[in-house]
C-alpha positions in Angstrom: 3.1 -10.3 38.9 6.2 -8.1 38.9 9.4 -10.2 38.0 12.2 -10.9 40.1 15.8 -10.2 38.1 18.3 -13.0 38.9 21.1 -14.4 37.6 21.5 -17.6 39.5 18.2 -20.2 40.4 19.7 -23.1 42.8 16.7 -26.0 42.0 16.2 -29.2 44.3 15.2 -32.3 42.4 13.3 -34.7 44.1 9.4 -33.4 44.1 10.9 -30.1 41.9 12.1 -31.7 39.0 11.3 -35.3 38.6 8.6 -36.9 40.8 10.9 -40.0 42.5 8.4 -40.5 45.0 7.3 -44.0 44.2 10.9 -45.3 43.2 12.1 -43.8 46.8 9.3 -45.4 48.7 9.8 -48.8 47.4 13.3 -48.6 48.3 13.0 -47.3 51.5 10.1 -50.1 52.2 12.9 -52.7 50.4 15.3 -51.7 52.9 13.0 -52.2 56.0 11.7 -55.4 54.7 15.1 -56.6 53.9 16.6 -55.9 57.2 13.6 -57.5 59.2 11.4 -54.5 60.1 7.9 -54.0 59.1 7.2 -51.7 56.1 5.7 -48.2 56.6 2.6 -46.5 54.7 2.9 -44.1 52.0 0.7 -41.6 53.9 3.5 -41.9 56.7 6.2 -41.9 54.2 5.1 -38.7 53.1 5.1 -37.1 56.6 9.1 -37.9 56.2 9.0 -35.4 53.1 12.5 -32.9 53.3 14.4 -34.8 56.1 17.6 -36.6 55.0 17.7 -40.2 54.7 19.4 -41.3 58.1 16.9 -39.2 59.8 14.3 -40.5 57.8 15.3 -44.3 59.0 15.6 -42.6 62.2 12.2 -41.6 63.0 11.0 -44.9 61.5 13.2 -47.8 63.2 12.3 -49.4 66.3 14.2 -47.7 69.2 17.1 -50.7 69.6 17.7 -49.8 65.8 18.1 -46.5 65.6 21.9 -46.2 66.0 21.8 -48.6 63.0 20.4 -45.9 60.8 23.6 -45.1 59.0 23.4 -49.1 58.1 20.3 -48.8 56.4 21.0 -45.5 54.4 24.1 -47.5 52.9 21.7 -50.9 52.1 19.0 -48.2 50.9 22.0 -47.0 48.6 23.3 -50.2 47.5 19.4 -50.9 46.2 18.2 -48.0 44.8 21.4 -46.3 43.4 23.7 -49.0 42.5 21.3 -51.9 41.4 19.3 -49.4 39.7 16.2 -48.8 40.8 16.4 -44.9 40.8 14.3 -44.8 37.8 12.2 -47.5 37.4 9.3 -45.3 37.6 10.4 -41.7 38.3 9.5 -39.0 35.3 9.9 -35.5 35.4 7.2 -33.1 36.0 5.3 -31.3 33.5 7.0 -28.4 31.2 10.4 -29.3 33.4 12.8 -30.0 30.0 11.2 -27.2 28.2 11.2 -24.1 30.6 14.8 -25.4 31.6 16.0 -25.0 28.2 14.2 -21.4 28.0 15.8 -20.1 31.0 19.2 -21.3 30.1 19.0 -19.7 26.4 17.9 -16.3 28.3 21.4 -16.6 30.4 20.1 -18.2 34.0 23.0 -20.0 35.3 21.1 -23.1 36.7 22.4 -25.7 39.6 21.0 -28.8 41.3 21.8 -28.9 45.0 20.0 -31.9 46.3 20.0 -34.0 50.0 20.8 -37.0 47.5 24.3 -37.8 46.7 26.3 -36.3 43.8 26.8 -40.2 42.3 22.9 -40.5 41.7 22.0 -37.4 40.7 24.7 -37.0 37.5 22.9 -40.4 36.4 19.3 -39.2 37.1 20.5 -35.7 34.6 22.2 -38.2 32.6 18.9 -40.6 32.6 16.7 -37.1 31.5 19.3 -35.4 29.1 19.6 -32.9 31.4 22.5 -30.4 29.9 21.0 -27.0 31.1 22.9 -26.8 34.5 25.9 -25.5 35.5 26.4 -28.4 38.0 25.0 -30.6 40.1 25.6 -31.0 44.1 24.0 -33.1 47.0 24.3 -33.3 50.6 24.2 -36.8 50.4 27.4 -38.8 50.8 29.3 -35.5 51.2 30.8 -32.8 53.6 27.7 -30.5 53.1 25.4 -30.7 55.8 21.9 -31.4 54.8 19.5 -28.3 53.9 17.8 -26.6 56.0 21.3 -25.4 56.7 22.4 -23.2 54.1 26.2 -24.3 53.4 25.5 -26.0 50.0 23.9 -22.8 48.3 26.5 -20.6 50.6 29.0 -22.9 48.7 27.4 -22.6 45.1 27.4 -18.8 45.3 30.9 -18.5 46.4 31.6 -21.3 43.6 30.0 -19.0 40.8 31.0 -15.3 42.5 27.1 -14.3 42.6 25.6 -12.2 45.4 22.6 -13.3 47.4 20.5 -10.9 46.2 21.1 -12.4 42.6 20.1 -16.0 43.8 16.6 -17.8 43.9 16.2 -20.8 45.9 13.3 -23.3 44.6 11.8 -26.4 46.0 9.3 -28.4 47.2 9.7 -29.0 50.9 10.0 -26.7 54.3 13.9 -27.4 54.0 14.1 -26.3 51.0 12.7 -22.9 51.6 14.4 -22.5 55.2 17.3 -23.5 53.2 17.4 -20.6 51.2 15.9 -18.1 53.8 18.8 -19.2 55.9 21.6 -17.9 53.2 19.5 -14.8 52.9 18.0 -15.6 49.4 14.8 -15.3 48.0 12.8 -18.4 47.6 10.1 -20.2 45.1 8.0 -23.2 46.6 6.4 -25.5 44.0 3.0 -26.6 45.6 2.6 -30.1 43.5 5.8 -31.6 45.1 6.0 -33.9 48.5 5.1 -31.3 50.9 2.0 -30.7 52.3 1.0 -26.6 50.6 -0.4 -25.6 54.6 3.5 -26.8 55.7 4.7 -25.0 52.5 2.7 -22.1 53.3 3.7 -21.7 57.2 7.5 -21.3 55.7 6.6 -18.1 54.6 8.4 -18.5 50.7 8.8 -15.3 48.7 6.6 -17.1 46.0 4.8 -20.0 45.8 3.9 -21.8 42.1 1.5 -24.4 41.0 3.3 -25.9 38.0 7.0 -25.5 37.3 6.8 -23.3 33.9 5.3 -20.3 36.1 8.6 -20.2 36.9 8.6 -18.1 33.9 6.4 -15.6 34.8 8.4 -15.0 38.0 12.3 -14.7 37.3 14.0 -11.9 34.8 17.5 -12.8 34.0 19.4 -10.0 35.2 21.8 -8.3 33.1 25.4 -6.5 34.1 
């Protein structure tokens, strides 16, 4: 496999770098419980997999509800984030720490840019010992719009004066990879995440990996 010579690899985290999914779903299912709606399955949870969370309660509330979305995102919030159940049971994948701290020592300049808010994801790196990343940004909570439009990673290459063609965009979900497409980047899909691999597939990345340390095999740091 010939190498791809970067400087900059934008990574999402939930289903890229630390598997969430259980600790999300119980929260989401808290929050519908809570708020006197019926729960939903994981298998339907999983069809939800890249949308951000309003949309998410969206498409799940009944119909008189679904203005209330942006009610439940901040319950959902108050649960998971600031009682502390955002790690309950979440672990990062395989190899993550390890081929982090390789691609950092060979000069990658490494950022988060998540569809969760900033607040969370500083204590989720914090929570890992994550210290390989130049910084971390969400959608979440903020003025980005949520991926699959490309502001934040326009934004983070602005931020750290590096060309598209020096960018890599990796993830797990169709947003993700339209994401990067749509700021004219080159992108990585990681297959053992939340999205289904024929979904995956049908967004047409530049490469598609089965575990995150063939990230390895694929990225050259580039050098001036």
């Amino acid at each position: 496999m010939e190498k791809i010579k970067k400087k900059l690899i934008i990574l999402d985290a939930d289903g890229t770098i630390w598997d969430s999914e259980k600790d999300v779903f119980l929260a989401f299912n808290h929050t519908l419980q809570n708020n006197g709606n019926k729960e939903i399955t994981k298998e339907e949870f999983q069809k939800l997999a890249g949308l951000d969370l309003e949309e998410m309660f969206k498409r799940v509330l009944p119909k008189d509800k679904e203005t209330l979305a942006n009610e439940y995102v901040k319950k959902y919030r108050e649960y998971y984030i600031d009682e502390g159940h955002y790690a309950d049971e979440t672990t990062l994948f395989e190899n993550v720490k390890e081929t982090l701290e390789k691609l950092k020592e060979q000069g990658f300049c490494m950022v988060i840019a998540s569809g969760k808010p900033k607040r969370i994801l500083d204590k989720m790196v914090n929570c890992f010992k994550l210290n390989e990343f130049e910084f971390v940004l969400g959608t979440g909570e903020s003025r980005f719009k949520p991926k699959p439009d490309p502001e934040i990673l326009n934004y983070i290459m602005n931020e750290l004066n590096i060309s598209k063609e020096e960018a890599v965009m990796v993830g797990d979900t169709k947003a993700d990879i339209m994401a990067g497409k749509n700021a004219g980047i080159d992108t990585i899909a990681v297959t053992y995440g939340y999205e289904k691999i024929d979904i995956l597939k049908n967004a047409n990345p530049t490469y598609r990996i089965e575990e995150f340390k063939t990230l390895e095999e694929i990225v050259e740091y580039k050098k001036d």
